[in-house]
TORRO-704235 format. One line per 5 residues: number of its first residue (from 1); their letters; for each residue z, y, x of C-alpha. Coordinates in nm, 3 decimals. Each point is the difference from the previous one (the first is absolute). Layout:
N
NUM	A	Z/Y/X  ...
This chain:
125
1	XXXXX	0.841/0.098/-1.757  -0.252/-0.045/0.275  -0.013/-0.342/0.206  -0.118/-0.036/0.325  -0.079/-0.321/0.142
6	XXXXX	-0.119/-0.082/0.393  -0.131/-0.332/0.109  -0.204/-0.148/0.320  0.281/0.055/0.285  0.056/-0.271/0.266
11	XXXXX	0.033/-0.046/0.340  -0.307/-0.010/0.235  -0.073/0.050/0.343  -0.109/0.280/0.205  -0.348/0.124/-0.071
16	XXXXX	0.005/-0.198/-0.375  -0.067/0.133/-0.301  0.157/0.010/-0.322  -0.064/0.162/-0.339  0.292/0.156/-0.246
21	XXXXX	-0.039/0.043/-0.361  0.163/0.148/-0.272  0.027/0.029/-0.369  0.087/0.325/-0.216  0.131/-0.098/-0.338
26	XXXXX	0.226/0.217/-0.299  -0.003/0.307/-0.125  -0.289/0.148/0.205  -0.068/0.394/-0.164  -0.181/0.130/0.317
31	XXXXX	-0.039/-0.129/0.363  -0.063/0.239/0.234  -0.025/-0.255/0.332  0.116/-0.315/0.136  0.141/-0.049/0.304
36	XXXXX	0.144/-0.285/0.291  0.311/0.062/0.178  0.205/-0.220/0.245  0.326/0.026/0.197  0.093/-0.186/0.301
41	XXXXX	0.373/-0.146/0.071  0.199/0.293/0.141  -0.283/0.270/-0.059  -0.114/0.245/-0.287  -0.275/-0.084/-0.252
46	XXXXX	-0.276/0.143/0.067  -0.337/0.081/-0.188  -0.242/-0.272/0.157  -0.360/0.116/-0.293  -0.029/0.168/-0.344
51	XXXXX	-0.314/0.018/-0.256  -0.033/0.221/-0.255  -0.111/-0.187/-0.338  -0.258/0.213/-0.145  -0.171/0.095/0.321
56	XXXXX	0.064/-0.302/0.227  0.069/0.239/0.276  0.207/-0.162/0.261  0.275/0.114/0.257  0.111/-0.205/0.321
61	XXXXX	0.249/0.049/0.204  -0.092/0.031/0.362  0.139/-0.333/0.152  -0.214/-0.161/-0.259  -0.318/0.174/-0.009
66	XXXXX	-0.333/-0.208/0.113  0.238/-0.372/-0.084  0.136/0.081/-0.383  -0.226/0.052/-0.305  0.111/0.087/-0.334
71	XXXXX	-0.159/-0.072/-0.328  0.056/-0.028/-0.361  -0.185/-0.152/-0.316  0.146/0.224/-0.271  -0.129/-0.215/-0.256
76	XXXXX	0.276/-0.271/0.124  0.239/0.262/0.064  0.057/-0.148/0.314  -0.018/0.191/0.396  -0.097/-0.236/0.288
81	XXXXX	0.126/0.049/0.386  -0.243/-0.197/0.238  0.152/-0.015/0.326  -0.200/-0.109/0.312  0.119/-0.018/0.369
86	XXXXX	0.329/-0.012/-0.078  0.230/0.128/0.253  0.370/-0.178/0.062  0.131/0.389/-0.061  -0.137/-0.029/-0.374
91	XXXXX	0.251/-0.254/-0.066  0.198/0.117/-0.288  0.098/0.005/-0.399  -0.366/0.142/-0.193  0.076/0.206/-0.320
96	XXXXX	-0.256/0.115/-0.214  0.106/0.304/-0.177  -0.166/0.218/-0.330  -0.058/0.331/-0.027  -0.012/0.094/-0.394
101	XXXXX	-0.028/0.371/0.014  -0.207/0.156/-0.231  -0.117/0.221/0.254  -0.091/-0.087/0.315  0.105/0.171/0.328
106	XXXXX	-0.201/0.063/0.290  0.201/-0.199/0.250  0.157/-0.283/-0.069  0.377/0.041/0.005  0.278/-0.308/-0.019
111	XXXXX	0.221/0.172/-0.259  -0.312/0.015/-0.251  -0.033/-0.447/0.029  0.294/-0.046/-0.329  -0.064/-0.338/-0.031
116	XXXXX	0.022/-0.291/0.308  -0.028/-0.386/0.017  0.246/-0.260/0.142  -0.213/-0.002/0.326  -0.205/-0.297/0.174
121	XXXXX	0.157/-0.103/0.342  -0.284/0.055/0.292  0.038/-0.209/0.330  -0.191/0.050/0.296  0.094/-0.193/0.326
């Protein structure tokens, strides 16, 4: 099995920061990217950054461009969210979510993350 744990959630006020980790543990055969999700009460998760692991290339989605910065030390198996100017509308559940494809796509597509954490609660007031 793979494991997926997220950490460094709280509640903060506008304009904080705050920084998310999480671990990848199991039965790792390939990783083809990591990725952070969240979902607000009453709306649909949504794709909020991605990296890929052998390249370090990252994605961001547009409401989170220029304020969100994704990282990973591989070595740690572990991805990183750092999260400045933090916006009450970012307020929502965090998931961090594994891609282990073998082969890597060019986009990164939802259905290809298998494996997802129990989520870190994000509060912005």
């Amino acid at each position: 099995d793979v494991q997926l744990v997220e950490s460094g959630g709280g509640s903060v006020q506008a304009g904080g920061s705050l920084k998310l980790s999480c671990v990848v543990s199991g039965s790792i055969f390939s990783m083809c990217a990591m990725g952070w999700y969240r979902q607000a009460p009453g709306k649909e998760r949504e794709g909020v950054a991605a990296i890929y692991t052998f390249s370090g290339s990252p994605y961001y989605a547009g409401s989170v461009q220029g304020r969100f910065t994704i990282s990973q030390n591989n070595a740690k198996n572990t991805v990183y969210l750092q999260m400045n100017g933090l916006k009450p509308e970012d307020t929502a559940m965090y998931y961090c979510a594994a891609d282990t494809s073998r082969a890597c796509g060019m986009t990164f597509r939802e259905a290809d993350f298998r494996y997802w954490g129990q989520g870190t609660q994000v509060t912005v007031s």
